[in-house]
C-alpha positions as CSV (number, residue, x, y, z in Angstrom):
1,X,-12.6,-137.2,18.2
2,X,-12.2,-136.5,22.3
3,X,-14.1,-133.6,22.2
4,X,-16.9,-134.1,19.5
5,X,-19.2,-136.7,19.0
6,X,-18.2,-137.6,15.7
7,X,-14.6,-138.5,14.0
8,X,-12.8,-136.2,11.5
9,X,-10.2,-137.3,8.9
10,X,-6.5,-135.6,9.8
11,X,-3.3,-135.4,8.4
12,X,-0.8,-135.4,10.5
13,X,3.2,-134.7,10.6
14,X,5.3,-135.8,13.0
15,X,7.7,-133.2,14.0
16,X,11.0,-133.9,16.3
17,X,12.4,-130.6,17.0
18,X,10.2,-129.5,18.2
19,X,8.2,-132.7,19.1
20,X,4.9,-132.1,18.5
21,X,2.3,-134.0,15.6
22,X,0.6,-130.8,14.0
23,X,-2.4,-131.6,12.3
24,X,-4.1,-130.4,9.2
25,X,-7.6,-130.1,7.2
26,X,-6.9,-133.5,4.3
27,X,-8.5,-131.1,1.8
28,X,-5.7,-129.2,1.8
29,X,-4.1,-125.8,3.6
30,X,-0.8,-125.0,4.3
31,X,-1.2,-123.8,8.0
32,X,-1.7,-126.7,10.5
33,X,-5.2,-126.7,12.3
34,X,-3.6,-127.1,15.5
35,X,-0.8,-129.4,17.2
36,X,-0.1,-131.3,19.6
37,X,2.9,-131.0,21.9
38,X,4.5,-134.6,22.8
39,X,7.6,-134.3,25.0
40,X,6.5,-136.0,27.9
41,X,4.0,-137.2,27.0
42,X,2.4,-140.8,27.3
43,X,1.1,-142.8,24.3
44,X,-0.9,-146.7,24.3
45,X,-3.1,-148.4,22.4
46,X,-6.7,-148.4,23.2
47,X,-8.0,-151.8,23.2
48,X,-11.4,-150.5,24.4
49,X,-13.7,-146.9,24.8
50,X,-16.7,-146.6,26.0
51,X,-19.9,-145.4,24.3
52,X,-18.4,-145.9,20.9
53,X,-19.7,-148.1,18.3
54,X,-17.8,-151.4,17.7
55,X,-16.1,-150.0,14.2
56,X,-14.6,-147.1,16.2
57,X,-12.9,-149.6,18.2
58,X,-11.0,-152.7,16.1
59,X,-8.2,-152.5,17.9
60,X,-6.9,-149.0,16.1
61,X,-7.5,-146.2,18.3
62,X,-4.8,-144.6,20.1
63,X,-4.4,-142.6,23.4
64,X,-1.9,-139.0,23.7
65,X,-1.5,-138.0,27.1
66,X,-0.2,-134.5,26.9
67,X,2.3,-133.3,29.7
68,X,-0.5,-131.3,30.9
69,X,-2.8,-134.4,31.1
70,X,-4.9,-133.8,27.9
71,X,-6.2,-136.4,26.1
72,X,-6.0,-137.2,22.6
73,X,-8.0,-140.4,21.0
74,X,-7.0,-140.5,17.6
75,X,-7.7,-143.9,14.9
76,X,-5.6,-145.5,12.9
77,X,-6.0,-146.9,9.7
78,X,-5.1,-150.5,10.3
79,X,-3.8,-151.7,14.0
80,X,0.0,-152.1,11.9
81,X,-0.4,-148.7,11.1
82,X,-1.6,-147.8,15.2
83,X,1.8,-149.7,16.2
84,X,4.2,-148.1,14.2
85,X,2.4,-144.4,14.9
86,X,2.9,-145.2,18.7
87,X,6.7,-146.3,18.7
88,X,7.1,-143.4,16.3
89,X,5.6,-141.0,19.3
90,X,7.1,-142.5,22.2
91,X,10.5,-142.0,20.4
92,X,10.0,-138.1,19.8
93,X,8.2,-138.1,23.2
94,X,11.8,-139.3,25.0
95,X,14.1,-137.3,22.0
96,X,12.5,-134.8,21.3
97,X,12.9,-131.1,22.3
């Protein structure tokens, strides 16, 4: 969503070794669209972002900071669901090889 104007549905997968949260088309595909790489890298809530509508915002976006300072805004489901995906991140971000 960072670099378009409009959101797209992901799946994602959480890898630890190496640490990185690959993503993929929803529709299906077996070869990731891309990934991001997550040792070192910083990961918090987003309680607010400008220039997007209020229902982008409800307190279930996220922010990755990659080691090389690029950033990631990604939306959770549900703000329990933004929680747990953030501890699960930081821990592979500090673990992870």
């Amino acid at each position: 969503g960072h670099r378009r104007k409009n959101w797209k549905v992901r799946k994602f997968v959480l890898r630890e070794d190496p640490a990185y949260l690959h993503y993929y088309d929803p529709a299906g595909g077996e070869e990731p669209l891309g990934a991001i790489h997550l040792r070192g890298c910083v990961v918090t809530a987003v309680e607010d972002m400008p220039d997007s509508k209020k229902y982008d915002v409800d307190n279930i976006l996220f922010e990755i900071i990659t080691a090389d300072e690029i950033h990631y805004y990604l939306q959770a489901a549900s703000s329990a669901e933004r929680t747990e995906w953030i501890k699960a991140i930081q821990a592979v971000a500090r673990t992870g090889k």
